[in-house]
C-alpha positions as CSV (number, residue, x, y, z in Angstrom):
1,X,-24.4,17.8,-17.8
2,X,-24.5,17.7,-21.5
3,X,-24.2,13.9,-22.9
4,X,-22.0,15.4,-25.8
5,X,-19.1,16.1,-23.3
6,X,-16.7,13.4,-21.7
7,X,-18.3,12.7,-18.6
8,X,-17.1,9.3,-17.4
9,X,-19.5,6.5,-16.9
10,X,-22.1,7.8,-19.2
11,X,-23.2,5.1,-21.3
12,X,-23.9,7.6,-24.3
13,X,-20.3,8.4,-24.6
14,X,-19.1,4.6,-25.0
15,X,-19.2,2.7,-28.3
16,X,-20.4,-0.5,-29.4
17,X,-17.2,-2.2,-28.7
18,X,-17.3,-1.0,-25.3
19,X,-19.6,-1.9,-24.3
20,X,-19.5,-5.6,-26.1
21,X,-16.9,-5.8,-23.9
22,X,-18.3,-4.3,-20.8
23,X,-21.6,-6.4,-20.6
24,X,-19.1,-9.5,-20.7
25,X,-17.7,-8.6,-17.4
26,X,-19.3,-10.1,-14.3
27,X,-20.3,-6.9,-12.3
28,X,-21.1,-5.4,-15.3
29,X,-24.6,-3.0,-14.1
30,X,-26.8,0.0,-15.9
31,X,-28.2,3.3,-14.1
32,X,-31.7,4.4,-15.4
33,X,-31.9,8.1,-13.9
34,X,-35.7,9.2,-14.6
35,X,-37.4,12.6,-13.8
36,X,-39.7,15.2,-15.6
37,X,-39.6,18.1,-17.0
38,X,-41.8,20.4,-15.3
39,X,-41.9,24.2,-13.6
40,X,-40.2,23.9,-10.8
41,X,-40.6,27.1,-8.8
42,X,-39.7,30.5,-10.2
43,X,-36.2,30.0,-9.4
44,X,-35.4,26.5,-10.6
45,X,-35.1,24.8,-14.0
46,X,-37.6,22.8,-15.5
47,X,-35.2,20.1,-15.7
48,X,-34.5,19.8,-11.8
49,X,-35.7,16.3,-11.1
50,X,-33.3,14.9,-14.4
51,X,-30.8,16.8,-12.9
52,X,-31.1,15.3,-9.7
53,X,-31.4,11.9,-10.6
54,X,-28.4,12.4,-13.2
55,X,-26.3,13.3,-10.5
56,X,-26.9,10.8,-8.0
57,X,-26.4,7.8,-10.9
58,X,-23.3,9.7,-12.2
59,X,-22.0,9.6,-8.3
60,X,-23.4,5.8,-7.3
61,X,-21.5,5.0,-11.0
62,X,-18.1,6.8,-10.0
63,X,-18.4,5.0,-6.2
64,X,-19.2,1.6,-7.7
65,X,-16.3,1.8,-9.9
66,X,-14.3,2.3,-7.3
67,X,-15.2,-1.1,-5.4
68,X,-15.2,-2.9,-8.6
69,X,-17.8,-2.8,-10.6
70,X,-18.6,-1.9,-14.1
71,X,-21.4,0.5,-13.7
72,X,-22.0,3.1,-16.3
73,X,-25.4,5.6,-16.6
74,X,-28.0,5.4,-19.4
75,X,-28.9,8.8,-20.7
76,X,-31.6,10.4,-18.3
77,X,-35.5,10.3,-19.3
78,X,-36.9,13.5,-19.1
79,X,-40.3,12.9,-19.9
80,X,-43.2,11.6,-18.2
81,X,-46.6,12.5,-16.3
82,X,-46.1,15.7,-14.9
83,X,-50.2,16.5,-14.6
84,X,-49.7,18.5,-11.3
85,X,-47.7,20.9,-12.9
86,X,-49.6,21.3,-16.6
87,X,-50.5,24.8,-15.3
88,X,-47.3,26.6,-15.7
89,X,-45.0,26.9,-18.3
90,X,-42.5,24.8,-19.3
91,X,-44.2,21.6,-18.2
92,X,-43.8,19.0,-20.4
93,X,-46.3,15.9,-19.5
94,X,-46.7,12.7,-21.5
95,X,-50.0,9.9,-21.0
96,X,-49.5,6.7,-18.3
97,X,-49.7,4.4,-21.3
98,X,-46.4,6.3,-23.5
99,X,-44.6,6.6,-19.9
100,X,-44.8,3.1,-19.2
101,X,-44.0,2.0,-22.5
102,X,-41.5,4.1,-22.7
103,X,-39.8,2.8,-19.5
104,X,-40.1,-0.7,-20.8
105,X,-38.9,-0.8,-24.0
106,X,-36.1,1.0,-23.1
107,X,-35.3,-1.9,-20.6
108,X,-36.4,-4.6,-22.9
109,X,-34.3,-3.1,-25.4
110,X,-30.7,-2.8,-23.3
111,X,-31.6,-6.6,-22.0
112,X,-32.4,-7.9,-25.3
113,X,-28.7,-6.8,-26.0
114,X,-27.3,-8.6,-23.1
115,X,-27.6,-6.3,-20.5
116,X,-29.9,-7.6,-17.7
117,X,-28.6,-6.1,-14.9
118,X,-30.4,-2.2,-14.5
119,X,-31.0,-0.1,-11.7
120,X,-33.9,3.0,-12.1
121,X,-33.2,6.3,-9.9
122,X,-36.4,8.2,-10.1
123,X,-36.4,11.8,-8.9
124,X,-39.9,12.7,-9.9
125,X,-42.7,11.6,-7.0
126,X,-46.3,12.4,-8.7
127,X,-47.9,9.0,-8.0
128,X,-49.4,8.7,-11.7
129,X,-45.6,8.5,-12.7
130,X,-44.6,6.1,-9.7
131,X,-47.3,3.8,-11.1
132,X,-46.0,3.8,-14.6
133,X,-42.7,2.8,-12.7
134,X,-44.1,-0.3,-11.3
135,X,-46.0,-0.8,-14.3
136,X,-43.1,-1.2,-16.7
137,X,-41.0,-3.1,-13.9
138,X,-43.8,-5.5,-14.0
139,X,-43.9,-6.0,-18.1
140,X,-40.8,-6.0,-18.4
141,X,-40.6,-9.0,-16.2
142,X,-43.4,-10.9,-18.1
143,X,-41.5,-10.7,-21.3
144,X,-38.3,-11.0,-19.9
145,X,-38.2,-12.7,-16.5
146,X,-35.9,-10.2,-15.7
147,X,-36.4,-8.2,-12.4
148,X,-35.2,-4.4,-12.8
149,X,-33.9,-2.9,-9.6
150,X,-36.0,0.5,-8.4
151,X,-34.5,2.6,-5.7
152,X,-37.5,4.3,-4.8
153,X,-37.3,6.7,-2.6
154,X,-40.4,7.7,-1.4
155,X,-40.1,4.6,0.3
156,X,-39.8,5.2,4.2
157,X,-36.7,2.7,4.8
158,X,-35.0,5.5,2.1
159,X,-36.8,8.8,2.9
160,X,-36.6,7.9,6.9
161,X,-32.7,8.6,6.3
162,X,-33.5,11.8,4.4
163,X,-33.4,15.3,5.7
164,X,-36.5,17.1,7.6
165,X,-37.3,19.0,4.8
166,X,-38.0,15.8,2.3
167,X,-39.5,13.7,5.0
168,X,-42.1,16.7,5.9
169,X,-43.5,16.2,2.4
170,X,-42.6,19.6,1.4
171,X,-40.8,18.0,-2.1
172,X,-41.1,20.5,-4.8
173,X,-38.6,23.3,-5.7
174,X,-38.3,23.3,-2.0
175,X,-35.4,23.0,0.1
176,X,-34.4,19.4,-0.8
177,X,-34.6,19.7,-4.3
178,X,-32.6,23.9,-4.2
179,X,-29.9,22.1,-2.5
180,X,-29.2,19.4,-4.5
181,X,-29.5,21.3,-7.8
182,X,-27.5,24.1,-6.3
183,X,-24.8,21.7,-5.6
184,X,-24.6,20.2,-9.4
185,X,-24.8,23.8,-10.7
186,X,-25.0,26.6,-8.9
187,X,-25.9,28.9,-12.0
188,X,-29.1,27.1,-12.7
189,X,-30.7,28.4,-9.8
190,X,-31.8,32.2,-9.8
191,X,-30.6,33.4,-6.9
192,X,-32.2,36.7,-6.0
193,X,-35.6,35.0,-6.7
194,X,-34.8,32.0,-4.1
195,X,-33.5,34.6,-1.3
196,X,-36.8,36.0,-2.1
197,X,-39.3,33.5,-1.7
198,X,-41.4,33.0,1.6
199,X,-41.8,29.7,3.4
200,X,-44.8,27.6,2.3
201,X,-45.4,25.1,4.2
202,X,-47.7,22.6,1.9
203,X,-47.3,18.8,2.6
204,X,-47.7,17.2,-0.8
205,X,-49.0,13.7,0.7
206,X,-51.7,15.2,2.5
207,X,-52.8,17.2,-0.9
208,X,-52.6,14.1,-3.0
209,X,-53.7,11.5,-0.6
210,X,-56.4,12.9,1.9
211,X,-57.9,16.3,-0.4
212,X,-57.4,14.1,-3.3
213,X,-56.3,17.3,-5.5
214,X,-54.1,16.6,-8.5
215,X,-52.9,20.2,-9.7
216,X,-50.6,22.3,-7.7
217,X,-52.3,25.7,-7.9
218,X,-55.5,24.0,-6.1
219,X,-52.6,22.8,-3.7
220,X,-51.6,26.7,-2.9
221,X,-48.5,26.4,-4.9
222,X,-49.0,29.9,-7.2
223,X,-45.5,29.8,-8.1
224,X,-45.1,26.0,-8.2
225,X,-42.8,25.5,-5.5
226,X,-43.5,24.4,-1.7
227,X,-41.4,24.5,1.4
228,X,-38.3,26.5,2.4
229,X,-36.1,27.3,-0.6
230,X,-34.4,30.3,0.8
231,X,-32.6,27.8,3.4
232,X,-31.1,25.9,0.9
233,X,-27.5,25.1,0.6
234,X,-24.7,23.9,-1.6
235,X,-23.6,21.9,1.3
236,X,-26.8,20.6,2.0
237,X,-27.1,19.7,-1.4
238,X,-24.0,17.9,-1.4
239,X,-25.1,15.8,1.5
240,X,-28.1,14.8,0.0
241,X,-26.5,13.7,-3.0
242,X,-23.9,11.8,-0.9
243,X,-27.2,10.0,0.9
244,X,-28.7,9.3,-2.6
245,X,-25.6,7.9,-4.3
246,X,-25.4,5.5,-0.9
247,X,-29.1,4.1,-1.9
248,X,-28.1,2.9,-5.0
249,X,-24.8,1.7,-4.0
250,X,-26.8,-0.4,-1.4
251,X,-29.2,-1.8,-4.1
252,X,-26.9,-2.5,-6.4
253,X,-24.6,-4.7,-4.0
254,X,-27.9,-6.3,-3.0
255,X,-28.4,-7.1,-6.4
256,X,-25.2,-8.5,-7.0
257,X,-25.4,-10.6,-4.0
258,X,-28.4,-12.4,-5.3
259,X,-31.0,-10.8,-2.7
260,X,-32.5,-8.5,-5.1
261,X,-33.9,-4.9,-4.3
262,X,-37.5,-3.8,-3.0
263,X,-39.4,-3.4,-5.9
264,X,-43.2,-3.8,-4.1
265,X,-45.6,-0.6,-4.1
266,X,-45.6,1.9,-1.9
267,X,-49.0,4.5,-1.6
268,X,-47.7,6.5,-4.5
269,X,-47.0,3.6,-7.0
270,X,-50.5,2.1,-6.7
């Protein structure tokens, strides 16, 4: 979705009164939808995970509205460390140090203008990146003493509610990730490639956390992709998103409510 169109609840597309305004109201809360750009299969865009975690923020936003809060979505960051995928074009892949500044400042800066209230939706799971997450949750706290809200996914009481396909590990152009892109924008997936493309069944946990490999060719992914593709759906797509948009709905009212969200480690942010 291009930020130069009026897409409601996109932060980009309000002005500085607005938002004067807006961060005066009570239930007044920012989106932070991170992902990389990286090959994603031959039949998906390098953008998928941005996509993905555009879409879900855009939808939590829209839902949130319509139980009475002000919640509106920061424009998406698109780069950070995508090592596993530095093999195939298109991959775009930044240091930890710039990624975690980058996720900080960013925070420190929308707080510093009296905005304290900000949830991240990360749809990009390489455990280098999940660290700069945690990272620049943590610093940002030590200079703030305010605690960002992280929906993090790969974190079972999230992913246990996800479909077969995520929970199998199989999280790469794959199934999950088709769907859900396919049900944003049907166009951006190549279609006679995905049809095309054989099951591969290649658990990512058990490449990066018992081989201890870091690069997806030596994973077995020659096209960068894993999983089952061909199955996915526009309608499974659609329910993903609807599951997604739910977790951040359920942070945020958690937030609100003064118990906070779950922002401790989990394997891939250590």
């Amino acid at each position: 979705m291009a930020i130069s169109k009026k897409i409601p609840y996109m932060y980009a597309n309000l002005n500085w009164k607005d938002l004067e305004e807006l961060k005066q109201k009570e239930h007044f809360v920012l989106l932070f939808p991170i992902g990389a750009t990286e090959s994603h299969g031959p039949h998906c865009p390098v953008g998928t995970d941005a996509i993905i975690a555009l879409e879900a923020c855009l939808r939590a936003a829209e839902k949130l509205h319509g139980v009475g809060y002000e919640a509106y979505v920061l424009p998406p960051l698109a780069y950070t460390v995508a090592e596993c995928a530095r093999k195939f074009p298109g991959t775009i892949s930044i240091s930890p140090e710039v990624s975690t500044n980058l996720i900080s400042e960013v925070c420190l800066s929308v707080i510093k203008s009296g905005m304290s209230k900000i949830c991240i939706f990360n749809s990009h799971f390489e455990p280098a990146h999940l660290k700069c997450i945690y990272d620049a949750i943590e610093r940002v706290e030590e200079k703030s003493k305010i605690k960002i809200l992280f929906t993090d996914i790969t974190r079972k009481k999230y992913s246990s509610r996800l479909t077969e396909a995520f929970q199998k590990g199989e999280t790469h152009a794959d199934r999950y990730e088709t769907s859900i892109v396919m049900a944003v924008d049907q166009s951006l997936v190549d279609e006679e490639r995905r049809k095309s493309l054989p099951y591969l069944p290649i658990n990512l946990v058990d490449k990066l956390f018992k081989e201890h490999l870091d690069e997806f060719m030596a994973f077995g992914m020659a096209e960068a992709y894993c999983g089952d593709p061909a199955a996915a759906s526009v309608e499974e797509g659609e329910a993903l998103l609807e599951l997604l948009s739910t977790f951040i709905i359920e942070d945020v009212e958690r937030l609100f409510s003064g118990m906070g969200g779950d922002v401790k480690r989990g394997v891939y942010g250590r």
